[in-house]
Structures are given as structure tokens and as C-alpha cells.
N, CA, C and O of each residue as an XYZ file, in Angstrom:
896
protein
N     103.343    186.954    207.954
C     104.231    187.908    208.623
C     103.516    188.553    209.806
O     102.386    189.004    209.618
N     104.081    188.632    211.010
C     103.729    189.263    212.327
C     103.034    190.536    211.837
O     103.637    191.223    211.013
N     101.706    190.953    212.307
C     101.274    192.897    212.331
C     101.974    193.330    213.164
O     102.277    194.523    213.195
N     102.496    192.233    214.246
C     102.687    193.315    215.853
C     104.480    193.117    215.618
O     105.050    192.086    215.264
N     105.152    194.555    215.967
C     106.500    194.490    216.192
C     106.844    193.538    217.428
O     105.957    193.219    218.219
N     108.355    193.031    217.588
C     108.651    192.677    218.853
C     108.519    193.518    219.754
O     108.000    192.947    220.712
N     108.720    194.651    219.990
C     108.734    195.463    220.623
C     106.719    195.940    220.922
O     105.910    195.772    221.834
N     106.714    196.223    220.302
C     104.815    195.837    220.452
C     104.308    195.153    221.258
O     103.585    195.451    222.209
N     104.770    193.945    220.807
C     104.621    192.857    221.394
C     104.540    192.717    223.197
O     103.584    192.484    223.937
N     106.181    193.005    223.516
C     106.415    192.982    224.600
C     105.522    194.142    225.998
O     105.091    193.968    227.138
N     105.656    195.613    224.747
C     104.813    196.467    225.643
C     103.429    195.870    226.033
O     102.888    195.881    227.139
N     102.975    195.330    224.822
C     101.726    195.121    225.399
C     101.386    193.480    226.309
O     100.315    192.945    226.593
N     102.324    193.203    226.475
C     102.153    192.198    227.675
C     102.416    192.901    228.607
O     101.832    192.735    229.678
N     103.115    193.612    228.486
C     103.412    194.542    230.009
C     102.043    195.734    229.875
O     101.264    195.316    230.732
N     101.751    196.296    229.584
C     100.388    196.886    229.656
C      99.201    196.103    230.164
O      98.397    196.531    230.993
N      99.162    194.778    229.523
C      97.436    194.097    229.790
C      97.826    193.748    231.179
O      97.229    194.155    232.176
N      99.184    192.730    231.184
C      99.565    192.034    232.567
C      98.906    190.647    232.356
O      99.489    189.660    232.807
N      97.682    190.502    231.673
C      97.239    188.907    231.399
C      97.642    187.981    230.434
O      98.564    188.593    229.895
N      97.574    187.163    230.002
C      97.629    186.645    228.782
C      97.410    184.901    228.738
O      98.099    183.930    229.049
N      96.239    185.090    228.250
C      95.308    183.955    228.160
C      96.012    182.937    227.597
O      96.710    183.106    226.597
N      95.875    181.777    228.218
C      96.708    180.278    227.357
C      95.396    179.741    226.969
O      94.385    179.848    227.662
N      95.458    179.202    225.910
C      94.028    178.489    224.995
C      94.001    177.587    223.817
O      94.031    178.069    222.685
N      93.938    176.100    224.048
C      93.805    175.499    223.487
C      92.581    174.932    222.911
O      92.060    174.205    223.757
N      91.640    174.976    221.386
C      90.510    173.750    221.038
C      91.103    173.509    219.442
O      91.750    174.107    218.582
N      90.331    172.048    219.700
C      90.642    171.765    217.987
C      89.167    172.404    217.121
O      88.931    172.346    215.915
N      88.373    172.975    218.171
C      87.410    173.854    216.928
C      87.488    175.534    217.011
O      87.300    176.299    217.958
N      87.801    175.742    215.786
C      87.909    176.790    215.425
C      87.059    177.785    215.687
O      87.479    178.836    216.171
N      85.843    177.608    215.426
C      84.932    178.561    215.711
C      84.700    178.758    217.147
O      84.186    179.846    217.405
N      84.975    177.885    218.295
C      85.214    177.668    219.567
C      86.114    178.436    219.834
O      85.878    179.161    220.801
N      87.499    178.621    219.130
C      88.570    179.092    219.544
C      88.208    180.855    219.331
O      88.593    181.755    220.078
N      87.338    181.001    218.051
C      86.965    182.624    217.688
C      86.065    183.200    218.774
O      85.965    184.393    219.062
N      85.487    182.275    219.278
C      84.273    183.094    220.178
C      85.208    183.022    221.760
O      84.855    183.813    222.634
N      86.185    182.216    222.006
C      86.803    182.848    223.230
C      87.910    183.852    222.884
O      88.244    184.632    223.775
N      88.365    183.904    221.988
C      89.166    185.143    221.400
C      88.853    186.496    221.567
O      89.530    187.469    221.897
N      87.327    186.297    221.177
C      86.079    187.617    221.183
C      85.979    187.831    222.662
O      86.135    188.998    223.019
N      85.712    186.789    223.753
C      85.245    187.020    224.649
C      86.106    187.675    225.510
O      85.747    188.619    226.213
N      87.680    187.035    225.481
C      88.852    188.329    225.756
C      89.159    189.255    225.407
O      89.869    189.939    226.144
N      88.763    189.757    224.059
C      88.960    191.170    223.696
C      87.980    191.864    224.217
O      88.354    193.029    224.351
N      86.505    191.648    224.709
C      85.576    192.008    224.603
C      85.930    192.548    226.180
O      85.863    193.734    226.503
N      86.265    191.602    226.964
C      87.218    192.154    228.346
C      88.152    192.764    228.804
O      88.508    192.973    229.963
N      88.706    193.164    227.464
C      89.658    194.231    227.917
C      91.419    193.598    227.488
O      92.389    194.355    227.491
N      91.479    192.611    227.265
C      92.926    191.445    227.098
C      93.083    191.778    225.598
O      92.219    191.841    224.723
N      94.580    192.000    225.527
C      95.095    192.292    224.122
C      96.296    192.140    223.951
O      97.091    193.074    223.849
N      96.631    190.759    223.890
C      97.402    189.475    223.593
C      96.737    188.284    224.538
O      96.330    188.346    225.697
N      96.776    187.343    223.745
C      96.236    185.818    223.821
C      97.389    184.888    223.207
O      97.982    185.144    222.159
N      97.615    183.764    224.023
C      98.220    182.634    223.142
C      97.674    181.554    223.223
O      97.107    181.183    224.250
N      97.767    180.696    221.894
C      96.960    179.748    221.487
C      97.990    178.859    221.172
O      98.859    179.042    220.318
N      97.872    178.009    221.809
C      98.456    176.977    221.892
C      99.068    175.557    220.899
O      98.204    175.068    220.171
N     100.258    174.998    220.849
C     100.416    174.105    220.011
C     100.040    172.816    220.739
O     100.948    172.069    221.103
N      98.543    172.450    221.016
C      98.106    171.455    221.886
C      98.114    169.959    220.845
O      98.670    168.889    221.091
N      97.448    170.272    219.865
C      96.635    169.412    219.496
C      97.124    168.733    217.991
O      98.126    169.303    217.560
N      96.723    167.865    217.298
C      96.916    167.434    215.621
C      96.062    168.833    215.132
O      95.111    169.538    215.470
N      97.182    168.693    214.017
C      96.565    170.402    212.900
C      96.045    171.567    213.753
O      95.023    172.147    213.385
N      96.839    172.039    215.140
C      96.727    172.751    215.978
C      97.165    174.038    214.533
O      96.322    174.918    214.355
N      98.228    174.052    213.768
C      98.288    175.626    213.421
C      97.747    175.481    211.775
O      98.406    175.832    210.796
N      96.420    174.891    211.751
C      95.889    174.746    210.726
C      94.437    175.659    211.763
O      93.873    176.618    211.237
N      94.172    175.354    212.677
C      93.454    176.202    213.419
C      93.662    177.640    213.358
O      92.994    178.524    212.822
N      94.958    177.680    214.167
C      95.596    178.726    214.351
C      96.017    179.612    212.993
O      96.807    180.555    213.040
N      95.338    179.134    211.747
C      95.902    179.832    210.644
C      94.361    180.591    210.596
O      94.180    181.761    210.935
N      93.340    179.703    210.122
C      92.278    180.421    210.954
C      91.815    181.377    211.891
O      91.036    182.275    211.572
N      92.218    181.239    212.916
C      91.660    182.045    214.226
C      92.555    183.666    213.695
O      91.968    184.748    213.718
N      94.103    183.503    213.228
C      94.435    184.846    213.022
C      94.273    185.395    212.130
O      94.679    186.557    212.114
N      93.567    184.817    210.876
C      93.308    185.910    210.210
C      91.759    186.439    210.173
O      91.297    187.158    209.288
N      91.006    185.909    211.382
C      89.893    186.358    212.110
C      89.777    187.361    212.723
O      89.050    188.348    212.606
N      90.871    186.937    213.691
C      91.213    188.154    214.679
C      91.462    189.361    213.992
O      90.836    190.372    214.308
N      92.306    189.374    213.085
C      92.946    190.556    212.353
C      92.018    191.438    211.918
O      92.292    192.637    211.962
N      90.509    190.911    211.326
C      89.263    191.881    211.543
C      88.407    192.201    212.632
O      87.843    193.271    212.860
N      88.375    190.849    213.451
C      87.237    191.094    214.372
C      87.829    191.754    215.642
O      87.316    192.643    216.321
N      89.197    191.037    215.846
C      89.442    191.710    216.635
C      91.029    192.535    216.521
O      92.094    191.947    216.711
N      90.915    193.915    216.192
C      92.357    194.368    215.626
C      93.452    194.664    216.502
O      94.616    194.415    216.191
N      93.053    195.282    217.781
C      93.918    195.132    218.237
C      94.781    193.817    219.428
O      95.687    194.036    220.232
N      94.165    192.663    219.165
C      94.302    191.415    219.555
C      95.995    191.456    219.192
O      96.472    191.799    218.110
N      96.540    191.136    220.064
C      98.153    190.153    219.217
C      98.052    188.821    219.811
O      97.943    188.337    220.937
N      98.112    188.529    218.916
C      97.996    186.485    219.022
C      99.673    186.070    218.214
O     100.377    186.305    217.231
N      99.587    185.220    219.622
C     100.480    184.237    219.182
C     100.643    182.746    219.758
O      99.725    182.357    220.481
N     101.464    182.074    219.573
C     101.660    180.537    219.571
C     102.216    180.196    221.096
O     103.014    180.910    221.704
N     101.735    179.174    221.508
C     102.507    178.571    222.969
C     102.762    176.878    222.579
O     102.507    176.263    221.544
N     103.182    176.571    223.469
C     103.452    175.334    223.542
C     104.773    174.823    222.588
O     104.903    173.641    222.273
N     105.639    175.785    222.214
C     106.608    175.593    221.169
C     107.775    174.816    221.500
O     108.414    175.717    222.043
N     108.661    173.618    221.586
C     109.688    173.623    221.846
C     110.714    172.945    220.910
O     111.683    172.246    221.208
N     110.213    173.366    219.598
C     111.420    173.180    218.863
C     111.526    173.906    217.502
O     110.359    174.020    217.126
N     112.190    174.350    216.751
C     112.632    175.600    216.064
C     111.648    174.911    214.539
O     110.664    175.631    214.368
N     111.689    174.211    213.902
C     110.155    173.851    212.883
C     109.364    174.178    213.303
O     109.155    175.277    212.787
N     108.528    173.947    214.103
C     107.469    174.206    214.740
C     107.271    176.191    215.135
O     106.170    176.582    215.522
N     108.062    176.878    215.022
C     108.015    177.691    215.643
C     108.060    178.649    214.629
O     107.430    179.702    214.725
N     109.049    178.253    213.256
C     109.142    178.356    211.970
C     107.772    178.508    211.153
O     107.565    179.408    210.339
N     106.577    177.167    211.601
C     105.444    177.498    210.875
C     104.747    178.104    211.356
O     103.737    178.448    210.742
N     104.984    178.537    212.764
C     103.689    179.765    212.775
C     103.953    181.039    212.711
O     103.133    181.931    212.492
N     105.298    181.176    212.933
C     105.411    182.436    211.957
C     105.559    182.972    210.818
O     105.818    184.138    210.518
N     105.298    181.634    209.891
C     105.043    181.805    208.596
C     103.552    181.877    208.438
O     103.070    181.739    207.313
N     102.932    182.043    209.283
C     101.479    181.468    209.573
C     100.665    182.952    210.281
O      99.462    183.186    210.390
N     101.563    183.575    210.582
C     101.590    185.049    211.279
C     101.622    185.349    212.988
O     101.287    186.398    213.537
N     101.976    184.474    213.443
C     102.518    184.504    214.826
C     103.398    185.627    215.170
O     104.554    185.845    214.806
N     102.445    186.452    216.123
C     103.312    187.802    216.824
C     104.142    187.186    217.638
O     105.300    187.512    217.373
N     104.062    186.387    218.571
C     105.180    185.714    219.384
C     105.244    184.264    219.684
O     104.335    183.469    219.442
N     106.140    184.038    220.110
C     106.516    182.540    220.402
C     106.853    182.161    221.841
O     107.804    182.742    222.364
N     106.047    181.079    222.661
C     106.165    180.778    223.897
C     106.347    179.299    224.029
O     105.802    178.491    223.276
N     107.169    178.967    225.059
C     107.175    177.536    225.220
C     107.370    176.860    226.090
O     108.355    177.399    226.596
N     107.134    175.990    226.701
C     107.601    175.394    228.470
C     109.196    175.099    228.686
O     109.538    174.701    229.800
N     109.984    175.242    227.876
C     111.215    175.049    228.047
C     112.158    176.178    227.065
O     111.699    176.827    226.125
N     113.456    176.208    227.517
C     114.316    177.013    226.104
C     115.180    176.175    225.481
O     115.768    175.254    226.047
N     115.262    176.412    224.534
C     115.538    176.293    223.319
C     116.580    177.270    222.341
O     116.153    178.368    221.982
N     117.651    176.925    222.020
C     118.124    177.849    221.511
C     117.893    178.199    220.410
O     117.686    179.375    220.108
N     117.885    176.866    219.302
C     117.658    177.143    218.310
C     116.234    177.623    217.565
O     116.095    177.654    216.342
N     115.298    177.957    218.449
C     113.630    178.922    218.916
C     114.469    179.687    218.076
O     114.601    179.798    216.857
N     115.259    180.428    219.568
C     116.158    181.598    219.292
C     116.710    182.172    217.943
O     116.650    183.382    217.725
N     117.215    181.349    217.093
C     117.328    182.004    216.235
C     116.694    182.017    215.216
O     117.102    182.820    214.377
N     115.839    181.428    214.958
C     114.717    181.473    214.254
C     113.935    182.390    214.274
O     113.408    182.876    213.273
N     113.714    182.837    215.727
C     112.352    183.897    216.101
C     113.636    185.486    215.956
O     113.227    186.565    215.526
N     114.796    185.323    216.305
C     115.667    186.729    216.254
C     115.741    187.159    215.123
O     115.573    188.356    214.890
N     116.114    185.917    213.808
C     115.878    186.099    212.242
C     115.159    187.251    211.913
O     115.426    188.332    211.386
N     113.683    186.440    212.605
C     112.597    187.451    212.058
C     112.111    188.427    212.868
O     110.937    188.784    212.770
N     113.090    189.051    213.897
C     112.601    189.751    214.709
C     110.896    189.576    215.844
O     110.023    190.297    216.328
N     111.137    188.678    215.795
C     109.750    187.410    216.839
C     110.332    187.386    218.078
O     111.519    187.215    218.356
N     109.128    187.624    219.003
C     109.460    187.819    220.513
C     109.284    186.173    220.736
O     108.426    185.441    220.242
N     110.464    185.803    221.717
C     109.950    184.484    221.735
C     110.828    184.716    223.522
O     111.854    185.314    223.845
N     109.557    183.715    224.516
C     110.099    183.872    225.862
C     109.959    181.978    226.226
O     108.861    181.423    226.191
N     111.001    181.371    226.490
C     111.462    180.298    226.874
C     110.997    180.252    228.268
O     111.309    181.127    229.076
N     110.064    178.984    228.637
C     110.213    178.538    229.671
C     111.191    178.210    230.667
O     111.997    177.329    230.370
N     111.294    178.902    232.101
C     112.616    178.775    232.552
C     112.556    178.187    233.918
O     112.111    179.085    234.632
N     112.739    177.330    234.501
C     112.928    177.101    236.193
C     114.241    177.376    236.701
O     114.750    176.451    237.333
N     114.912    178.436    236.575
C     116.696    178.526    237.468
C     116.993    179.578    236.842
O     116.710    180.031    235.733
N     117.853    180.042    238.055
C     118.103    181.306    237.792
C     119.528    181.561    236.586
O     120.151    182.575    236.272
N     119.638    180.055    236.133
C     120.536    179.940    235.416
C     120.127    180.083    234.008
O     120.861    180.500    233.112
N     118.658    179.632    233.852
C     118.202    179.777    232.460
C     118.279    180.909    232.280
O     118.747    181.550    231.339
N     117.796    181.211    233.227
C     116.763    182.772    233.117
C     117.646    184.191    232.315
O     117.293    185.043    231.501
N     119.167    183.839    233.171
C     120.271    184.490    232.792
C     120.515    183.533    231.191
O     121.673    183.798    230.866
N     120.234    183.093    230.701
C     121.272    182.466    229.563
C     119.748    182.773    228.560
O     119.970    183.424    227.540
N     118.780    182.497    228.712
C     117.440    183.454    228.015
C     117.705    185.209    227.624
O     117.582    185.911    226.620
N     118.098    185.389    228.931
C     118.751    187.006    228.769
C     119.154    187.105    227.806
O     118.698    187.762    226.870
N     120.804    185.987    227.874
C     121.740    186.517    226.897
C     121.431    186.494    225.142
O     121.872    186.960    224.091
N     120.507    185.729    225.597
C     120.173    185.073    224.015
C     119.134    185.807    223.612
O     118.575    185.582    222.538
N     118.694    186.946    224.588
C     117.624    188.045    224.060
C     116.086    187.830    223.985
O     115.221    187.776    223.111
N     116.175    187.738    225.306
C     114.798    187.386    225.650
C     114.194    188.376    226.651
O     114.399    188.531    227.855
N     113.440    188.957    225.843
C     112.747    190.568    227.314
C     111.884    190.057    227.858
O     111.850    190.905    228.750
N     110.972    189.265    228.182
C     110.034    188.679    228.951
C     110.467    187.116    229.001
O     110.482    186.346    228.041
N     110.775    186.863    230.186
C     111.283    184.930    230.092
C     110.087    184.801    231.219
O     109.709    185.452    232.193
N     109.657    183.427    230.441
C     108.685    182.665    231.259
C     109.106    181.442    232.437
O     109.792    180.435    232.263
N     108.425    181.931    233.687
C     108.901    180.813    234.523
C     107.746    179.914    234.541
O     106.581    180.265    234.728
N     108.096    178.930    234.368
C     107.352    177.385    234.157
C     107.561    176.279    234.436
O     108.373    175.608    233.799
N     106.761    175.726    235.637
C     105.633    175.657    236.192
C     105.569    176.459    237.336
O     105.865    175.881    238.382
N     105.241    177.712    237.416
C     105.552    178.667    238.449
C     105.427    178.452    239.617
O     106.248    178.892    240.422
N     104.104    177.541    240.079
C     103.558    177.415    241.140
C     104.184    176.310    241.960
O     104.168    176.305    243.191
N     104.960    174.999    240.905
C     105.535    174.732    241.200
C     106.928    175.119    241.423
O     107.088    175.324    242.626
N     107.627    175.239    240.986
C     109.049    176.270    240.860
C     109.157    176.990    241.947
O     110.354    177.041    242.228
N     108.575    177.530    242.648
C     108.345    178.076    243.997
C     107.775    179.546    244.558
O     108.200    180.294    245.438
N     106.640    179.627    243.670
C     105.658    180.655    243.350
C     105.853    181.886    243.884
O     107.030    182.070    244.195
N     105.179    182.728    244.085
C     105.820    184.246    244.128
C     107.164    184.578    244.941
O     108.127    185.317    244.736
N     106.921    184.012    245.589
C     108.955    184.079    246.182
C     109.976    183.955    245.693
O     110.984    184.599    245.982
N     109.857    182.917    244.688
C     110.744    182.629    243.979
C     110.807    183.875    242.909
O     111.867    184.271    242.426
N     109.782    184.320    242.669
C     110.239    185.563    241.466
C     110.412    186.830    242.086
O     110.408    187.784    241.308
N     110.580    187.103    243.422
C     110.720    187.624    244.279
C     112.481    187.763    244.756
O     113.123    188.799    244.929
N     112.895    186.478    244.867
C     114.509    186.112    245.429
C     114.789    186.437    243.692
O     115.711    187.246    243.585
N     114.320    186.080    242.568
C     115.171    186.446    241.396
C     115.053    188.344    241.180
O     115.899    189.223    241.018
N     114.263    188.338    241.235
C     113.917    190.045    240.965
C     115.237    190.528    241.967
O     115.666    191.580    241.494
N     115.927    190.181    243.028
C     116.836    190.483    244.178
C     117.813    190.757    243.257
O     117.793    191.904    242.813
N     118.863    189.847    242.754
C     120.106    189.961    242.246
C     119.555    190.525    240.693
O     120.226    191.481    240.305
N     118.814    190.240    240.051
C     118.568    190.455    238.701
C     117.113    191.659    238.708
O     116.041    191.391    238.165
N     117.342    192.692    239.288
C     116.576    193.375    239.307
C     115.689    194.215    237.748
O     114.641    194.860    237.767
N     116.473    193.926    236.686
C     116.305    193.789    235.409
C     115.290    193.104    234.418
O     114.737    193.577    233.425
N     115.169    191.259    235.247
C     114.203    190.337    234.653
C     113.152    191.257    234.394
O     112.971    192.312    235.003
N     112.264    190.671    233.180
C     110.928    191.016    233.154
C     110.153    189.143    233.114
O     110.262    188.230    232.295
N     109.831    189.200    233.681
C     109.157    188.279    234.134
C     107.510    187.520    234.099
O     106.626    187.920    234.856
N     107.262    186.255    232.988
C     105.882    185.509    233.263
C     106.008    184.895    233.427
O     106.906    184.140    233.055
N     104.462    184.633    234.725
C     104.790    183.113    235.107
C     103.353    182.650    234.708
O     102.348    183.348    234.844
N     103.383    181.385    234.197
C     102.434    180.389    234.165
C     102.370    178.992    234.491
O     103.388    178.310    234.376
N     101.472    178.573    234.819
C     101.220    177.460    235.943
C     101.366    177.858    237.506
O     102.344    178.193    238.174
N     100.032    177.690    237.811
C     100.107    178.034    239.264
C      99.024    179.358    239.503
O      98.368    179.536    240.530
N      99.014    180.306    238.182
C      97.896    181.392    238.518
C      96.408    181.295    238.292
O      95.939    180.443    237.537
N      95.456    182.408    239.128
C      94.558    182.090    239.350
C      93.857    183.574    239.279
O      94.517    184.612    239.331
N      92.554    183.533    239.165
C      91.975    184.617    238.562
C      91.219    185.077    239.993
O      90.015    185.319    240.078
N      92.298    185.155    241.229
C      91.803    185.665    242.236
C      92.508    186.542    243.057
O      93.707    186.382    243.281
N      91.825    187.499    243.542
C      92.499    188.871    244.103
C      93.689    188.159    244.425
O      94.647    188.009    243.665
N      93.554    187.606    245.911
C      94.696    187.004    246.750
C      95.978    186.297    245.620
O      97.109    186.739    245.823
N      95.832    185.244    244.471
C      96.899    184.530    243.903
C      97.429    186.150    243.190
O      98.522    186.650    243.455
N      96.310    186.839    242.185
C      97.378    187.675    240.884
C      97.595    189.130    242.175
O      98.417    189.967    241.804
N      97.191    189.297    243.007
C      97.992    190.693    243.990
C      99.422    189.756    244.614
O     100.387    190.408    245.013
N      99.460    188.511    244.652
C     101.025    187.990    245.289
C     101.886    187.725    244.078
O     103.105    187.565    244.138
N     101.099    187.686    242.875
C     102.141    187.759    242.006
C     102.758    188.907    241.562
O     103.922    189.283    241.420
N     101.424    189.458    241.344
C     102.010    191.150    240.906
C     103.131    191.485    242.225
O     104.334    191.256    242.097
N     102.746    191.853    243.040
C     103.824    192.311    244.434
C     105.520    191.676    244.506
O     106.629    191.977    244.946
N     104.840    190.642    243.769
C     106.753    190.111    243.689
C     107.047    190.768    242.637
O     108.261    190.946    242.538
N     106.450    191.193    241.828
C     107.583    191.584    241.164
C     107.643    191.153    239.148
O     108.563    191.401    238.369
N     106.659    190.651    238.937
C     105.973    189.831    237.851
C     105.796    190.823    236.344
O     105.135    191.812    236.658
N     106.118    190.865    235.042
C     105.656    191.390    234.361
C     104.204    191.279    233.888
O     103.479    192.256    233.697
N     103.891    190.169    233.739
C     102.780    189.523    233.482
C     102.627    188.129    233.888
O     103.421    187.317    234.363
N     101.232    188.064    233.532
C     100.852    186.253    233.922
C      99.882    185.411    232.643
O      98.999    185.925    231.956
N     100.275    184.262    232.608
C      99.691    183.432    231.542
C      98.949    182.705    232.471
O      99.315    182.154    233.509
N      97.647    182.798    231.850
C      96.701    181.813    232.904
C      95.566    180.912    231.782
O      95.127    181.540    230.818
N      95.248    179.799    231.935
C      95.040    178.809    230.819
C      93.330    178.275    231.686
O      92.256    178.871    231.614
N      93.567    177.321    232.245
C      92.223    176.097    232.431
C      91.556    177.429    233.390
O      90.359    177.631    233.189
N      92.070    178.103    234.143
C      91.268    178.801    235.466
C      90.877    179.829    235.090
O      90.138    180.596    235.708
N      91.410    179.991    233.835
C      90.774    181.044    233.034
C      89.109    180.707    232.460
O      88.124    181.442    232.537
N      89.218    179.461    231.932
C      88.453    178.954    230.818
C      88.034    177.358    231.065
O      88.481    176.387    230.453
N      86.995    177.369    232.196
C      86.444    175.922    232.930
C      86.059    175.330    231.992
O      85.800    176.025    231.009
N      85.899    174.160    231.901
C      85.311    173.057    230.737
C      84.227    173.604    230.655
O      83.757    174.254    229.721
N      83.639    173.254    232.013
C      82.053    173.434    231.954
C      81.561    174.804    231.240
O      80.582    174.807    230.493
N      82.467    176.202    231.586
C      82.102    177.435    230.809
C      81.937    177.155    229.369
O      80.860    177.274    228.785
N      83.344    176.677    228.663
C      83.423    176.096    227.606
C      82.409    175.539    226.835
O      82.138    176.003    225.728
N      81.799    174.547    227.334
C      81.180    173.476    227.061
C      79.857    174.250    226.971
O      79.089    174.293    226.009
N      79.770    174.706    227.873
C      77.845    175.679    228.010
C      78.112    177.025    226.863
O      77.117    177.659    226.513
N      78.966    177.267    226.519
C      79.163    178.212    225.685
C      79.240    179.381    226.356
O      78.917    180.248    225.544
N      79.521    179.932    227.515
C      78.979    180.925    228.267
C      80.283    182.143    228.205
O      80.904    182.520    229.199
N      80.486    182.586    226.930
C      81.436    183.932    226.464
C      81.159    184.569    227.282
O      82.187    184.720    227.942
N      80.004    185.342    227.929
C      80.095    186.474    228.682
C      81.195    186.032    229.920
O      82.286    186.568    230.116
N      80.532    184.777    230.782
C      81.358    184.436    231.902
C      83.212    184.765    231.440
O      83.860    185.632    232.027
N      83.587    184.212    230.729
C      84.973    184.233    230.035
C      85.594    186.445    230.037
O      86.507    187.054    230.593
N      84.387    186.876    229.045
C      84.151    187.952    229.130
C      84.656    189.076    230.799
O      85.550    189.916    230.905
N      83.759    188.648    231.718
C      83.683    189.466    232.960
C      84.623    188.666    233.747
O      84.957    189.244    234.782
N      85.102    187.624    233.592
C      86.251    187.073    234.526
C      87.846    187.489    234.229
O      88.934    187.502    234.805
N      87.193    187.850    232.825
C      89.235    189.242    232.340
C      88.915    190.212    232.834
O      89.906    190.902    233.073
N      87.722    190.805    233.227
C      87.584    192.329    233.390
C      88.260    191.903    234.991
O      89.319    192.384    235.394
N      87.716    191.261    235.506
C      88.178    191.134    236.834
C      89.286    191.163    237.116
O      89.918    191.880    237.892
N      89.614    190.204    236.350
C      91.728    189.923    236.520
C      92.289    191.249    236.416
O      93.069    191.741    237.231
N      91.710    191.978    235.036
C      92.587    192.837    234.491
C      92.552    194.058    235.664
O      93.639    194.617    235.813
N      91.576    194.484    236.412
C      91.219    194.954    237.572
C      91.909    195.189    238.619
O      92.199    196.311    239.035
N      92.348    193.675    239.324
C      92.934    193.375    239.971
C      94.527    193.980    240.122
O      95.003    194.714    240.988
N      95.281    193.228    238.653
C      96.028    193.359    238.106
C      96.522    195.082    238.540
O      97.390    195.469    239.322
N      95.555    195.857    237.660
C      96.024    197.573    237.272
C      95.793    198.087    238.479
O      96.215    199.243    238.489
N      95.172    197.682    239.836
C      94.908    198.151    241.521
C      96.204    197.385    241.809
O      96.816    198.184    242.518
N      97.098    196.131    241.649
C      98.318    195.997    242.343
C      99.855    196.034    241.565
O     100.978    196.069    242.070
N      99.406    196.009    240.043
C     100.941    195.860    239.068
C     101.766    197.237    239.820
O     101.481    198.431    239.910
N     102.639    196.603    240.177
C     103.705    198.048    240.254
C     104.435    199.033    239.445
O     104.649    198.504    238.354
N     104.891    200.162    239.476
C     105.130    201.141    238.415
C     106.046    200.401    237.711
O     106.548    200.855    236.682
């Protein structure tokens, strides 16, 4: 069962403004970059449905977090179909994310009161995510989709959206100040977050001081 309310949930994506995408099939890999974002200041992470026995990991990593790191909310990405979305919140998934929508997510995650934000490219999803009760909808592949402008021309008529985008962001003044300025609730940022090579060398601190930065950035341009 979720610790974090939906409503929890959502504030605190809108508070951090980041939210780490992260996929490994080792666990203890996955705990020490977990650490290294909390340790920076990030409080929500999603971990991804990448891999074989991805939420056999993920059953792991959260009930890690839940001591090491408490106020962490972790939840699941990569979701796009309502089983799948089913076991990790039987699994304790605060929220549910996915590159596309899905309705039947939807009622699965509304059941149990689970924030779940559907990948959206059109301003048609975006509205039909709404209806189906979605407070943060994800635009995906942002950068492709037509990057801060585009959430810019939607913020116009739908001045309401709350809005993440992932794919396309970058852990640099210039990319997260043009996102924030359009208009953005938050941003999911994955590989540019977390280089192989960092990975691979083990180098947590780097991981560590590259959220402090974002998050930085972020709280000097997020708008009221």
C-alpha cells in the first residue's frame, strides 16, 4: 500500500520540480542512486519498468527507501498497461507513470486512489487525461513534441494543465530555465541525469551535486 497520499504525491512533484527516471537490474545499484538523490535534495524518484523482474527490484529498493530514505516517494514509470500497474501498487508504488495513456491505468490507479500521469503528445490527450483525472499529465517525448513552446501554446488555452515533460531535458541552466518559463510543473530527467560512465565508476557524489544543481536552477526560475 502507497505511504504517500495522491495528493502528497502531486504536491511534492510540484515542490522538488525534478524527478529522476532510473532504471538497473541491480538492486543495490539502484539503492545507492536513490541515496544519492535524496542526499541532493530530490524527493520523488521513478524507477522504472525497464527490465525482466524489474518490480522484483523495485519491491526491494522500496522497502529500503522507506528507512533509509523516508521522505523519498518512489514510484513506477514505464507503465502502459493496467496488470502491470496493478503489481506495483500492490508492491507499494506512490505513483504511476507511463509514455502513453491508457485508460484502463486509470481505473486501476483511481480505485486505489494512485496518482497516475499518462504520457501525452496533443492537446487532445492532454484534455481527455484531464477528464479522466489526471493532475500532472506527462508530455512525452517532449523535446520531440515540440519542446518548451509547445507547453507554452498549451498553457495558452488550458491555463489549468499542470504539466511534465520528459525526454528532451537536461541538467542545464539554459534547457530547465526554458522549461520552467513555459510554464512546466515539473521535469523527469533519466540518462542526463545518470551517465553510464558515472554509473559504472560508482561516483554517488557526482549524481549527488548534479540534483543540487538542477534543483537550484529550478527554485531561481519555477514560477509562483
Amino acid at each position: 500500500m502507497a505511504r504517500f497520499s495522491r495528493v502528497e504525491v502531486y504536491r511534492t512533484m510540484m515542490d522538488t520540480g525534478l524527478v529522476p527516471v532510473f532504471y538497473h537490474s541491480d538492486v543495490e545499484t539502484a539503492k545507492q542512486v536513490v541515496k544519492a538523490c535524496y542526499e541532493g535534495g530530490v524527493r520523488v524518484f521513478e524507477f522504472t519498468n525497464r527490465g525482466d523482474f524489474a518490480h522484483e527490484v523495485f519491491s526491494e529498493l522500496i522497502k529500503w527507501a522507506e528507512k533509509e530514505c523516508p521522505e523519498m516517494v518512489l514510484g513506477v514509470g514505464s507503465v502502459i498497461d493496467a496488470p502491470t500497474a496493478a503489481l506495483y501498487i500492490q508492491l507499494g508504488a506512490n505513483f504511476v507513470v507511463g509514455p502513453l495513456l491508457n485508460p484502463d491505468i486509470f481505473k486501476v490507479c483511481n480505485r486505489r486512489q494512485i496518482a497516475y500521469s499518462p504520457g501525452c503528445a496533443t492537446t487532445t490527450e492532454i484534455g481527455f487525461a484531464q477528464e479522466m483525472g489526471a493532475e500532472i499529465v506527462k508530455i512525452f517525448p517532449a523535446g520531440n513534441v515540440g519542446g518548451p513552446s509547445f507547453v507554452k501554446n498549451i498553457k495558452g488555452p488550458m491555463p489549468w494543465s499542470k504539466i511534465m515533460v520528459t525526454g528532451g531535458v537536461e541538467p542545464t541552466e539554459e534547457n530547465l530555465s526554458a522549461w520552467f518559463k513555459a510554464g512546466v510543473a515539473c521535469v523527469g530527467m533519466g540518462s542526463n541525469l545518470f551517465p553510464k560512465e558515472v554509473i559504472k565508476n560508482r561516483d554517488w557524489k557526482f549524481i549527488a551535486n548534479l540534483c543540487k544543481d538542477c534543483l537550484t536552477i529550478i527554485k531561481n526560475t519555477k514560477q509562483p
